[in-house]
C-alpha positions as a Python dict, from the first residue, in 0.01 Angstrom:
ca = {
    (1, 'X'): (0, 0, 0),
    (2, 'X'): (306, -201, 75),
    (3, 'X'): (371, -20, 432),
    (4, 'X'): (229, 157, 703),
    (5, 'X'): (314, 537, 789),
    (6, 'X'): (550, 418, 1068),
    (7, 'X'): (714, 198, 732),
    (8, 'X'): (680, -106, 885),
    (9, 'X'): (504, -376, 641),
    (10, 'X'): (131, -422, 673),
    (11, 'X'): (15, -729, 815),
    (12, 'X'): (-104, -1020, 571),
    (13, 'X'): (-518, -938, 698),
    (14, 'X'): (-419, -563, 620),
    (15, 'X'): (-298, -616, 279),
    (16, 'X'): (-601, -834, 201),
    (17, 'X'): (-832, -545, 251),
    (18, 'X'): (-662, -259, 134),
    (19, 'X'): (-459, -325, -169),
    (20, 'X'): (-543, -232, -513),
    (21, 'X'): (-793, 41, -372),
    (22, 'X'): (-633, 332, -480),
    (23, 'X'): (-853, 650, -504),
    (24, 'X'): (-757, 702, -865),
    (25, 'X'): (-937, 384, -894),
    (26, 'X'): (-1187, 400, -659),
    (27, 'X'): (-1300, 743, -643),
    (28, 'X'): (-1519, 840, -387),
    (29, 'X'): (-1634, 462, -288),
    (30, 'X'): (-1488, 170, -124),
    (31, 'X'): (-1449, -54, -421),
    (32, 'X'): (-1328, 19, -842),
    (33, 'X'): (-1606, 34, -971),
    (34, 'X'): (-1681, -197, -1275),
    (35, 'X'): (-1514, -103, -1614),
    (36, 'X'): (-1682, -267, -1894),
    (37, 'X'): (-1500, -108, -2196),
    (38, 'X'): (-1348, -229, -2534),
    (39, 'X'): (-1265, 90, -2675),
    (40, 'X'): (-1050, 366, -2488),
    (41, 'X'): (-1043, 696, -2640),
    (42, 'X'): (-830, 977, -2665),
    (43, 'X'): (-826, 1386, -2662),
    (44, 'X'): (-562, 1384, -2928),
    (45, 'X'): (-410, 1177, -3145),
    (46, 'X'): (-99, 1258, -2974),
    (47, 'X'): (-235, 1160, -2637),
    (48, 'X'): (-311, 800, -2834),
    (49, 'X'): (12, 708, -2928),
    (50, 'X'): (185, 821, -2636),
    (51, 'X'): (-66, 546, -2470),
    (52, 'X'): (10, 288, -2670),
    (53, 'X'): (394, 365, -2581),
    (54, 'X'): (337, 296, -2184),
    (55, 'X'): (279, -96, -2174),
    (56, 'X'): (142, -55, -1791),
    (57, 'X'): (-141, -145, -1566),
    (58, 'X'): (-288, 248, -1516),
    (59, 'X'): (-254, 310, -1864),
    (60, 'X'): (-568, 344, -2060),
    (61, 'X'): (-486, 202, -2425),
    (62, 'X'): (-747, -88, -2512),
    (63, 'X'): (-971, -308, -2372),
    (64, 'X'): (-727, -591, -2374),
    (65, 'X'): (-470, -422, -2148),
    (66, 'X'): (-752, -383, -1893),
    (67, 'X'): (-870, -73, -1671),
    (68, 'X'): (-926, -5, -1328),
    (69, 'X'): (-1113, -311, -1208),
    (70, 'X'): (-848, -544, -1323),
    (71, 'X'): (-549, -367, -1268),
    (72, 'X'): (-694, -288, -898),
    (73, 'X'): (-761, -673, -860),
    (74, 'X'): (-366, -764, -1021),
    (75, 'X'): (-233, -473, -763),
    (76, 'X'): (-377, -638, -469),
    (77, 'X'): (-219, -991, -532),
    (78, 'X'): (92, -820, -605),
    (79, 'X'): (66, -669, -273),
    (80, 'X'): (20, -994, -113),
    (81, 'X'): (310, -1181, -271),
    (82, 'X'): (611, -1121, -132),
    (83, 'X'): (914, -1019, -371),
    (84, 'X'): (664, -974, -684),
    (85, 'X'): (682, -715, -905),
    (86, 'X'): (374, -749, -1050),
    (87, 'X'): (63, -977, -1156),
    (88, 'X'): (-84, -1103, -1487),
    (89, 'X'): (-462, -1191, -1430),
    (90, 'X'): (-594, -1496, -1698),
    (91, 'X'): (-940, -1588, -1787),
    (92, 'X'): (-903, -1978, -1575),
    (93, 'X'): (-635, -2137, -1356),
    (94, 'X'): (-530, -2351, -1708),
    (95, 'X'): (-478, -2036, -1887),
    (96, 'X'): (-233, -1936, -1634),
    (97, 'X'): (-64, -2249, -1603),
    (98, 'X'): (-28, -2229, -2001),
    (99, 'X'): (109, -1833, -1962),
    (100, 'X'): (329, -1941, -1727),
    (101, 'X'): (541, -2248, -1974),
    (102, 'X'): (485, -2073, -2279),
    (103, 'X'): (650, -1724, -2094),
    (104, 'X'): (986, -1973, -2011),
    (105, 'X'): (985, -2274, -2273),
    (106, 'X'): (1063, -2281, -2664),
    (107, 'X'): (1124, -2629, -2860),
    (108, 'X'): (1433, -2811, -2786),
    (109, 'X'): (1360, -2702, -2383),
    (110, 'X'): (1360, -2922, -2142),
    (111, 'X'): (1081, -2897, -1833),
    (112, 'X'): (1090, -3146, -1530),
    (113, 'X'): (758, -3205, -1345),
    (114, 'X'): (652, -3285, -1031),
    (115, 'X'): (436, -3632, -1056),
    (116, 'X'): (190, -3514, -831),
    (117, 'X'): (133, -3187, -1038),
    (118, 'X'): (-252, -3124, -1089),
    (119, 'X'): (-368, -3338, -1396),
    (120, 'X'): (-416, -3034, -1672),
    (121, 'X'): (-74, -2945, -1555),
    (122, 'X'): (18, -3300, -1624),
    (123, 'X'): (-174, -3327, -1983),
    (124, 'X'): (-61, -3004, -2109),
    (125, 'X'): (302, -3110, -2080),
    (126, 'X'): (223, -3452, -2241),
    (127, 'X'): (-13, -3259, -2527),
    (128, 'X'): (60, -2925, -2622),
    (129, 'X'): (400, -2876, -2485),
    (130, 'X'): (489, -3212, -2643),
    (131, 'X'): (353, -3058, -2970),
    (132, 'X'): (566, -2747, -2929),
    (133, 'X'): (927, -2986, -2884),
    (134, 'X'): (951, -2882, -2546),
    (135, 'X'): (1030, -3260, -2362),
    (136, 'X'): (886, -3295, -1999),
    (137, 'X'): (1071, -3545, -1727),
    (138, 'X'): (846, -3633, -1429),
    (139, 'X'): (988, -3668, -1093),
    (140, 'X'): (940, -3711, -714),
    (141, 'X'): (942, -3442, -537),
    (142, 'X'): (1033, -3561, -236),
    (143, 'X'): (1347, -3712, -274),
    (144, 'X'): (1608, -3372, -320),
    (145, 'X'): (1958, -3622, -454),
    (146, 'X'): (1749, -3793, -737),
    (147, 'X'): (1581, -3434, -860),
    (148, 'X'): (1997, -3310, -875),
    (149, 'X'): (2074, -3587, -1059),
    (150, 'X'): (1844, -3545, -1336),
    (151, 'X'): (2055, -3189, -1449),
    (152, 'X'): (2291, -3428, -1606),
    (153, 'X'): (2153, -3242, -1907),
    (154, 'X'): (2012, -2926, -1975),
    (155, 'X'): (1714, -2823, -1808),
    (156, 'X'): (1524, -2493, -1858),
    (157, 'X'): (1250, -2483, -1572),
    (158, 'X'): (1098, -2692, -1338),
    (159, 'X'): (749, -2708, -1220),
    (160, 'X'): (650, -2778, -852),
    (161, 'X'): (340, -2813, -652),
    (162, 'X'): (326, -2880, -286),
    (163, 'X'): (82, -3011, -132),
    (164, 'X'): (89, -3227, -446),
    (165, 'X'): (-237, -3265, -627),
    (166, 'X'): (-515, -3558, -489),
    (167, 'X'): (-243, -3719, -259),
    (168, 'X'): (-137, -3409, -44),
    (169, 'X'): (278, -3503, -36),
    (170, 'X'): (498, -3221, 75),
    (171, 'X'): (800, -3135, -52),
    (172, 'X'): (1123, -2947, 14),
    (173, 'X'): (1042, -2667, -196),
    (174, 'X'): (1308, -2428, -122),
    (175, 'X'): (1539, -2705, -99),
    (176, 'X'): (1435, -2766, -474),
    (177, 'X'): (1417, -2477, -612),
    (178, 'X'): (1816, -2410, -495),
    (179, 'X'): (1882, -2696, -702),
    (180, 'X'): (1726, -2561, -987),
    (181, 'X'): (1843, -2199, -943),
    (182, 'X'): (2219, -2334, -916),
    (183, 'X'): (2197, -2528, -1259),
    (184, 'X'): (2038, -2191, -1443),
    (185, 'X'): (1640, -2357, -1446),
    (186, 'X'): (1341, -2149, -1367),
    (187, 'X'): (1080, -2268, -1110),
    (188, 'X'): (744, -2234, -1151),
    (189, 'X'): (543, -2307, -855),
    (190, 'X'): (120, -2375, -845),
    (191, 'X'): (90, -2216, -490),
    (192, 'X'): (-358, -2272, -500),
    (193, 'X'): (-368, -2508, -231),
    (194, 'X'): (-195, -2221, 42),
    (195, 'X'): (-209, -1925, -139),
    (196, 'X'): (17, -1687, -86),
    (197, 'X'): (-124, -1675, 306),
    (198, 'X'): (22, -2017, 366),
    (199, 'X'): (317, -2026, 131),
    (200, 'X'): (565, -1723, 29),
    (201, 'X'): (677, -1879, -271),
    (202, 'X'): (881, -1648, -429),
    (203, 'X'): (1080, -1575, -105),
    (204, 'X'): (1128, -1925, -65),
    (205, 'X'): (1305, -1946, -392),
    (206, 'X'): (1077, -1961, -691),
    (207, 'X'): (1049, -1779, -973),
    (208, 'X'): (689, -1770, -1102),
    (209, 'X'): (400, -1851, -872),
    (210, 'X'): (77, -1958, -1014),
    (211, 'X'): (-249, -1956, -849),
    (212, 'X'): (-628, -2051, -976),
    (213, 'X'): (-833, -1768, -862),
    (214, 'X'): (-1149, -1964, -892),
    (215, 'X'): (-1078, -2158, -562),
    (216, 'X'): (-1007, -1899, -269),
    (217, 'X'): (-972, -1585, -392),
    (218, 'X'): (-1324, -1616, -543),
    (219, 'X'): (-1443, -1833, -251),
    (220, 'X'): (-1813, -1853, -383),
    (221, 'X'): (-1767, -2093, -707),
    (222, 'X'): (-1901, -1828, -911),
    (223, 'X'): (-1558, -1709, -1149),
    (224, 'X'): (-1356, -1830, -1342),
    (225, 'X'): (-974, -1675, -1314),
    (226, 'X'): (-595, -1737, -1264),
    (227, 'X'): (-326, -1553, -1184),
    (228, 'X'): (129, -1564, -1201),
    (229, 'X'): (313, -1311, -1023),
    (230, 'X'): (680, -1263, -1006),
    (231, 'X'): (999, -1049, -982),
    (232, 'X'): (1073, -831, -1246),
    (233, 'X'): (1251, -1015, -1520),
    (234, 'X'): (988, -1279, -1530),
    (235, 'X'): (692, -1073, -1495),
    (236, 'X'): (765, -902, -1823),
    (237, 'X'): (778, -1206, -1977),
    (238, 'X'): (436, -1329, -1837),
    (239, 'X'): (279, -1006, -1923),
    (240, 'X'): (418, -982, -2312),
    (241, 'X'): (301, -1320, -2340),
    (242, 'X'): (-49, -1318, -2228),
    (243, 'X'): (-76, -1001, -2453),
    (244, 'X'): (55, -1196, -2737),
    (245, 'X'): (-225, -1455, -2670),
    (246, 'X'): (-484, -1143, -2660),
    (247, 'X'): (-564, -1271, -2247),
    (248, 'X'): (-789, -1062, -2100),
    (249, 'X'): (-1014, -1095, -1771),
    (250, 'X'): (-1398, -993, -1772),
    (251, 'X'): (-1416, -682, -1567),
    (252, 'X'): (-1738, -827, -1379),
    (253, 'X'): (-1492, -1140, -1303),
    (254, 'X'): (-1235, -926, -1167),
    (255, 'X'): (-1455, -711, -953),
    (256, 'X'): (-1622, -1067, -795),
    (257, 'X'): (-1234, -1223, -761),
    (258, 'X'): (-1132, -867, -570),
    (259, 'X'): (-1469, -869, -327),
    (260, 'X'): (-1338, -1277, -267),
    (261, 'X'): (-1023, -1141, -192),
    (262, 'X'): (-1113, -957, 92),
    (263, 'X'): (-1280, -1212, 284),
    (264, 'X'): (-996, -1511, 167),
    (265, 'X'): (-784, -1460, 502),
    (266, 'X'): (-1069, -1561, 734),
    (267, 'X'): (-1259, -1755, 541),
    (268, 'X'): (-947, -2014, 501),
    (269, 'X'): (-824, -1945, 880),
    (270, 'X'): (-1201, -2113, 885),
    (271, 'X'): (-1186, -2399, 647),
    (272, 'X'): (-848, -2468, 793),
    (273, 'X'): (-1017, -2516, 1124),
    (274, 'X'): (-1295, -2741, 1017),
    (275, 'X'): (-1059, -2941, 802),
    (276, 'X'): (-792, -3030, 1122),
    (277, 'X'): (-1134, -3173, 1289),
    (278, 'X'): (-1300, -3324, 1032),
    (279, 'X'): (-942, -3510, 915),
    (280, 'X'): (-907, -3610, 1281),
    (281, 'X'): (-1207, -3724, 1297),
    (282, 'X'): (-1175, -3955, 1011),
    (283, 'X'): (-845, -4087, 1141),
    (284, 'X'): (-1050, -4264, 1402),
    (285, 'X'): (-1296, -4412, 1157),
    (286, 'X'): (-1269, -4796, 1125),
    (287, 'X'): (-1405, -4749, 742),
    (288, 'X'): (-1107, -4505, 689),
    (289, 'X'): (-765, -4653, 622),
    (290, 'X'): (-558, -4309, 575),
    (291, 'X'): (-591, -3955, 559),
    (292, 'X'): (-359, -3757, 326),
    (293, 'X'): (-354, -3383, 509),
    (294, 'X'): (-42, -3217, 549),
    (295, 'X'): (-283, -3055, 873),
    (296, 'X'): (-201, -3375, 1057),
    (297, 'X'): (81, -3498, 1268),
    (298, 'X'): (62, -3834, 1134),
    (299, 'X'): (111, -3717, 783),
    (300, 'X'): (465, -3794, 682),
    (301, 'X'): (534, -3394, 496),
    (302, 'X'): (366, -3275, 829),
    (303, 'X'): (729, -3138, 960),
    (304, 'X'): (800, -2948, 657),
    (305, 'X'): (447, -2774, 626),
    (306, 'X'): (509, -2683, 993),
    (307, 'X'): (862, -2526, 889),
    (308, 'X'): (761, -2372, 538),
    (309, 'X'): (377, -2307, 566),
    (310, 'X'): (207, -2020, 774),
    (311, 'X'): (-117, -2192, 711),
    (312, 'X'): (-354, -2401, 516),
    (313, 'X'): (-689, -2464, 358),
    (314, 'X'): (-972, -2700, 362),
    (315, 'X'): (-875, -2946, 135),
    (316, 'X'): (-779, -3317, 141),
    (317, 'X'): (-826, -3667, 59),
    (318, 'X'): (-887, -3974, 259),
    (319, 'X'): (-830, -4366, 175),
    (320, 'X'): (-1117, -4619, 273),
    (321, 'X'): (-1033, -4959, 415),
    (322, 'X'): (-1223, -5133, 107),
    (323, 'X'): (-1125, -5305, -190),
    (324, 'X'): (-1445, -5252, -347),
    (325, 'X'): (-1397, -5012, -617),
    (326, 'X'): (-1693, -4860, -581),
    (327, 'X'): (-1706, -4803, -247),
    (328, 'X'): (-1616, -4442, -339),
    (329, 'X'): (-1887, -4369, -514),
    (330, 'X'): (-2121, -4528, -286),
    (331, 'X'): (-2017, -4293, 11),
    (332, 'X'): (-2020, -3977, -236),
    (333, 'X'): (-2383, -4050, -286),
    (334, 'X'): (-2502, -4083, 92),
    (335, 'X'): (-2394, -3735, 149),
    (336, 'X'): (-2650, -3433, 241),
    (337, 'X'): (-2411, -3153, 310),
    (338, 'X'): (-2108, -3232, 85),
    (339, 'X'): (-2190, -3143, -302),
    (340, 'X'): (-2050, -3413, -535),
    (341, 'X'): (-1846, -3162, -886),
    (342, 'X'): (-1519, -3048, -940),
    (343, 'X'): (-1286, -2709, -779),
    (344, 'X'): (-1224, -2680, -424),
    (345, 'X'): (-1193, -2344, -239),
    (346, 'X'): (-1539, -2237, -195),
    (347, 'X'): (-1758, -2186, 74),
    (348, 'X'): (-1957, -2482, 21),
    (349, 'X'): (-1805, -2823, 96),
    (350, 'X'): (-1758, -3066, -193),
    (351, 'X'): (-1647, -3430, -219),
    (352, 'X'): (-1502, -3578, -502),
    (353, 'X'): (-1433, -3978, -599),
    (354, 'X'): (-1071, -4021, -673),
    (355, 'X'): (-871, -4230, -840),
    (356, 'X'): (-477, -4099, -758),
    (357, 'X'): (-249, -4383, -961),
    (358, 'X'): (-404, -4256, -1322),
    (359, 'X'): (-253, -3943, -1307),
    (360, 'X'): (114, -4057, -1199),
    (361, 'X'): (384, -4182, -1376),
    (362, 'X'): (666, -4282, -1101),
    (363, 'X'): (553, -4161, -819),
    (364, 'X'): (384, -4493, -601),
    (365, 'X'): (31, -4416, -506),
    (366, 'X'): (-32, -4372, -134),
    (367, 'X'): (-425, -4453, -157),
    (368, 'X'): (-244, -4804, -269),
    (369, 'X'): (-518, -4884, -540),
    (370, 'X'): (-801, -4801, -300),
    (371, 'X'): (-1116, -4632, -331),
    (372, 'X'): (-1042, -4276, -195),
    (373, 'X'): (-1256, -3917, -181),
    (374, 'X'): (-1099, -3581, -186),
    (375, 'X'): (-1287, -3317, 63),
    (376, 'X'): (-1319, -2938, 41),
    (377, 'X'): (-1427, -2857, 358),
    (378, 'X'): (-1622, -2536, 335),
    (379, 'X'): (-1807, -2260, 611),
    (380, 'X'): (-2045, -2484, 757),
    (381, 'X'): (-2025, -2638, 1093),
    (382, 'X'): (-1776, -2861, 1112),
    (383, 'X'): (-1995, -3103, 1372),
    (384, 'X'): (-2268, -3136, 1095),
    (385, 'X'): (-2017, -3223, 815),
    (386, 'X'): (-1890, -3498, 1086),
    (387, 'X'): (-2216, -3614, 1126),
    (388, 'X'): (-2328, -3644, 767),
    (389, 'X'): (-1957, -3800, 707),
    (390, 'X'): (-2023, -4060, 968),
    (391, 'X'): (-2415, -4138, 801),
    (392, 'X'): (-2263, -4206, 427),
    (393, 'X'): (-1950, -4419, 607),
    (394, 'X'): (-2207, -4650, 775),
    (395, 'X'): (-2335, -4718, 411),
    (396, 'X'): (-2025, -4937, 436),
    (397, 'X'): (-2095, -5143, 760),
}
């Protein structure tokens, strides 16, 4: 449900709620219900191999290629990314990151990486991929002339992530993914921080875009799921691949990441709110030496989220004025309302310990060796987070 009966393109909100309901799928009720099937069967044997002939979400064949709940669920995020042709659905944000590579890469390949990529991103390249021959060059992503340079030789894709993981840089990503385009190299973008609400990657020039569904399209830290979509080329190669890796999703996972879905748009136009305050909030805090939000003026990518982004989400980091290493830590603990664990995206706010510099290997560190906390700012109000904030910063004098 691409368009409206006047053919004009439903609004993001619209999409949010209606897509994937068909009432093949639905029947008589607002939502799929919940498939929970390995075996399919058939009237005829005919009728079975004719099945197994139409590789295609609304084809019943086997458990592993899905039913109603899923394919409803990969229908609506199609329907919300603009330019895809489909969506492949994987059992954790990793396993789509790995469907992604192994859909482009074979050994001998060549992969450049953004430094600030998320650090399974970052290991998987260095472990497995390594493993496999395919060679990974890390980069900056914010300087456009040094990423050209490095096609001196043959590159096959490039993976971006902006905001960058922990540190929050923005880059140029159309800018980027031009580059790569021009030289023949596919670009794979994780899009989880803005979703496709905040970021259009694939009309902006990539190829692939990744998301982990377990942040804000499941919104209550209760799934596990990831998801690429993409034009049509590349989506048949996502979707042979995850097949050849027997992926599949849990139906009751599916039918929890589609009832997230619905809510996502306000719940982040929400956590987007609360984190502006609470970030400018801290930027007044004597204990606080930076904060890393692309939300804020002061934040040097700030420009090009205002030109690329239509909006954001509650998380980012912030750099105490303290050389104590465990200074972190020691704030972390003094907090009521903030949970202390990992993922982001939910609707309870979390705060996390962070130490940036491990997981880069050019890029310089802006927390510059100090203690520093990433937020997830969730639903509550954003005066009490403020105010518990403020209690575990005095722990610091």
């Amino acid at each position: 449900m691409s368009g409206g009966e006047d053919g004009k393109p439903l609004k993001p909100a619209t999409r949010l709620v209606h897509g994937g309901r068909r009432r093949e799928w639905t029947g008589p009720v607002v939502n799929p219900p919940v498939w929970r099937a390995s075996t399919h069967l058939y009237a005829t044997d005919a009728e079975r191999q004719a099945a197994g002939k139409n590789n295609a979400d609304g084809q019943f064949f086997y458990g592993r290629r899905g039913a109603p709940t899923q394919w409803a669920l990969a229908e609506a995020l199609t329907e919300l990314e603009p330019g895809a042709h489909g969506t492949v659905l994987y059992p954790s944000g990793v396993a789509a990151i790995l469907g992604c590579m192994l859909a482009v890469l074979t050994p001998g390949d060549r992969l450049l990486m953004s430094d600030n990529a998320y650090d399974p991103t970052r290991s998987m390249a260095l472990g497995l991929l390594a493993r496999l021959g395919v060679e990974t060059t890390f980069f900056d992503p914010r300087d456009v002339e040094a990423f050209a340079e490095l096609f001196d030789r043959p590159v096959k894709a490039v993976w971006l992530e902006s905001p960058g993981s922990l540190t929050f840089e923005v880059s140029d990503v159309p800018a980027l993914a031009a580059i790569a385009r021009g030289r023949g190299a596919v670009t794979l973008l994780d899009n989880t921080w803005a979703s496709p609400l905040g970021f259009a990657g694939l009309t902006q020039g990539c190829d692939i875009v990744m998301m982990s569904l377990s942040k804000h399209v499941g919104g209550h830290s209760d799934l596990m799921m990831g998801s690429a979509s993409a034009g049509k080329r590349w989506y048949t190669a996502l979707r042979r691949t995850s097949q050849e890796l027997g992926q599949v999703v849990s139906p009751d996972d599916a039918a929890l990441a589609a009832r997230g879905l619905r809510t996502m748009g306000v719940r982040l136009a929400a956590q987007t709110r609360s984190a502006l305050r609470v970030a400018e909030w801290l930027e007044a805090q004597p204990q606080v030496a930076e904060v890393l939000c692309p939300l804020l003026p002061s934040h040097p990518g700030h420009a090009l989220w205002q030109r690329d982004f239509t909006g954001g989400c509650g998380l980012f980091s912030f750099v105490l004025a303290s050389d104590d290493p465990a200074a972190s830590a020691r704030v972390s603990d003094a907090l009521r309302l903030f949970g202390n664990g990992y993922s982001w995206g939910g609707f309870e706010s979390l705060a996390l310990p962070i130490a940036p510099r491990t997981y880069r290997s050019i890029m310089p560190c802006p927390t510059g060796g100090r203690p520093a906390l990433r937020l997830s700012i969730g639903l509550e109000d954003p005066d009490d987070l403020i105010a518990d904030l403020a209690t575990a910063l005095g722990q610091l004098g």
